[in-house]
C-alpha positions in Angstrom: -67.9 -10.5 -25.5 -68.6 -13.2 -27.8 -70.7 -16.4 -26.1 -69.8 -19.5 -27.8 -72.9 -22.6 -27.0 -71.9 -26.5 -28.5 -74.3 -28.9 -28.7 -74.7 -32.3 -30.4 -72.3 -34.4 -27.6 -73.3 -37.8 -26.2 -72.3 -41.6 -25.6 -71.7 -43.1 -29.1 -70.2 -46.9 -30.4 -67.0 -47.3 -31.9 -67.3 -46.3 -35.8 -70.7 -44.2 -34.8 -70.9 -40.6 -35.7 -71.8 -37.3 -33.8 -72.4 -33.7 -34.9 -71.3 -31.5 -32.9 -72.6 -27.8 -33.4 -71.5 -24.5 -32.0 -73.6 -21.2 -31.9 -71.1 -17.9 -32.3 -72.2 -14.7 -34.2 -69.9 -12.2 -35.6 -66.8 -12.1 -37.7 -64.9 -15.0 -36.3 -62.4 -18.0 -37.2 -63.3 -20.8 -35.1 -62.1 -23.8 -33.9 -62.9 -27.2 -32.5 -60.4 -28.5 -29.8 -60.5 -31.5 -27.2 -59.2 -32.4 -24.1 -59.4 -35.8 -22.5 -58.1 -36.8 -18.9 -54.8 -35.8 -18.5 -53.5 -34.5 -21.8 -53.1 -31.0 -23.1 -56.0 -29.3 -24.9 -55.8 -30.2 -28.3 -56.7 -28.4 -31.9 -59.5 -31.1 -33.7 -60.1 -28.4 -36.9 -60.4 -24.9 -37.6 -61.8 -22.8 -40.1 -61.6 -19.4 -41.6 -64.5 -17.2 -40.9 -65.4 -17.4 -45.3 -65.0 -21.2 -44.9 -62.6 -21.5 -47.5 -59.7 -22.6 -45.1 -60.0 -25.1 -43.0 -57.2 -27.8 -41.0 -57.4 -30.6 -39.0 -55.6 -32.8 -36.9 -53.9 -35.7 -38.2 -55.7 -38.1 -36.5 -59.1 -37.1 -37.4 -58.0 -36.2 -40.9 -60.4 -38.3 -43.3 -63.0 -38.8 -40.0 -63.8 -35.8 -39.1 -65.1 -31.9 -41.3 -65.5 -28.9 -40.0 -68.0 -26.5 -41.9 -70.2 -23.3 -41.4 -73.6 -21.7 -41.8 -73.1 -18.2 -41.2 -76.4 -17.4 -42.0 -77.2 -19.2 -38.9 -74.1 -18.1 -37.0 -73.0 -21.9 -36.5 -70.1 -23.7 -37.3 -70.1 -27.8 -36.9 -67.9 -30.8 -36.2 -69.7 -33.7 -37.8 -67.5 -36.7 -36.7 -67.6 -39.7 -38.6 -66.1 -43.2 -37.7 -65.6 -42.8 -34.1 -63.3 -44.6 -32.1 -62.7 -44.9 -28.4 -59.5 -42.3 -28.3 -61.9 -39.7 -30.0 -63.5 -39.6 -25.8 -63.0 -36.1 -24.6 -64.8 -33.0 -23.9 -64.9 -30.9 -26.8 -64.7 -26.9 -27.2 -65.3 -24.5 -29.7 -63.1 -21.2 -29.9 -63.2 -18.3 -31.8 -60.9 -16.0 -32.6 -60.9 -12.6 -34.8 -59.1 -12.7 -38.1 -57.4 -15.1 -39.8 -57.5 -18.7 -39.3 -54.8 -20.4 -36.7 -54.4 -23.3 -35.1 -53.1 -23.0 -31.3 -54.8 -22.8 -28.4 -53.4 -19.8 -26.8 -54.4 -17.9 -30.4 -57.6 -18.5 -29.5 -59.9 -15.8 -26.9 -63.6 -16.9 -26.9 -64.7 -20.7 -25.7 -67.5 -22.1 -25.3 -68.3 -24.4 -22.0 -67.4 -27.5 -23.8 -69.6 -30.8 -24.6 -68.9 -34.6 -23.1 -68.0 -37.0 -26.2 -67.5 -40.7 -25.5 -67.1 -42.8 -27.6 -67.1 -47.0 -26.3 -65.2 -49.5 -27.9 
């Protein structure tokens, strides 16, 4: 059983920036996804468990990178430019093998982290 912690969330302004972090050891893809009030959990980015693959969302494309230290079994979410619609609580995921980028492809998550971001 893989245990997935985040860290890093908070209360941010509007075109502030957050790192989120995520401790997971072992052989895993992972990936950052978000859910605010009533909408679907979303995929944010994901990347391949070498680092050499990685996708995002459009609408953090530009914003946002995903990146890995797996010398310290941690994968981040540093989030630049933040804007109000960016508010949800965030989850890592992890997943064995290659890289993918649904939600029900994913089978380990972490207990998710608040991000707000005010306008």
């Amino acid at each position: 059983q893989v245990q997935l912690v985040e860290s890093g969330g908070g209360l941010v302004q509007a075109g502030g920036s957050l790192r989120l972090s995520c401790a997971a050891s072992g052989r895993y893809a992972m990936g950052w996804f978000r859910q605010a009030p009533g909408k679907e959990r979303e995929l944010v980015a994901a990347i391949s468990w070498s680092g050499g693959s990685t996708n995002y969302v459009d609408s953090v494309r530009g914003r946002f990178t995903i990146s890995r230290d797996n010398a310290k079994n941690t994968v981040y979410l540093q989030m630049n430019s933040l804007k109000p619609e960016d508010t949800a609580v965030y989850y890592c995921a992890a997943r064995s093998g290659a890289v993918r980028f649904q939600t029900s492809e994913y089978d380990y998550w972490g207990q998710g982290t608040q991000v707000t971001v005010s306008s």
